[in-house]
C-alpha positions in Angstrom: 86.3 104.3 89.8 83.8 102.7 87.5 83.1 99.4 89.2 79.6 100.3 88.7 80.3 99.9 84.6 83.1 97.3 85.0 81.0 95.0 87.6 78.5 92.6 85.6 75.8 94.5 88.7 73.1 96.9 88.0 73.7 100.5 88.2 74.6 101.4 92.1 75.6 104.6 92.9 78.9 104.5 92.2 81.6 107.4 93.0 81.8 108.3 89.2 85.0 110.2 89.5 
């Protein structure tokens, strides 16, 4: 998931699958 991109949050590391 891309919550990192779709969340209005800074960049966290995210599991960018």
């Amino acid at each position: 998931m891309w919550l990192g991109l779709l969340s209005p949050l800074p960049p966290k590391p995210f599991p960018r699958n």
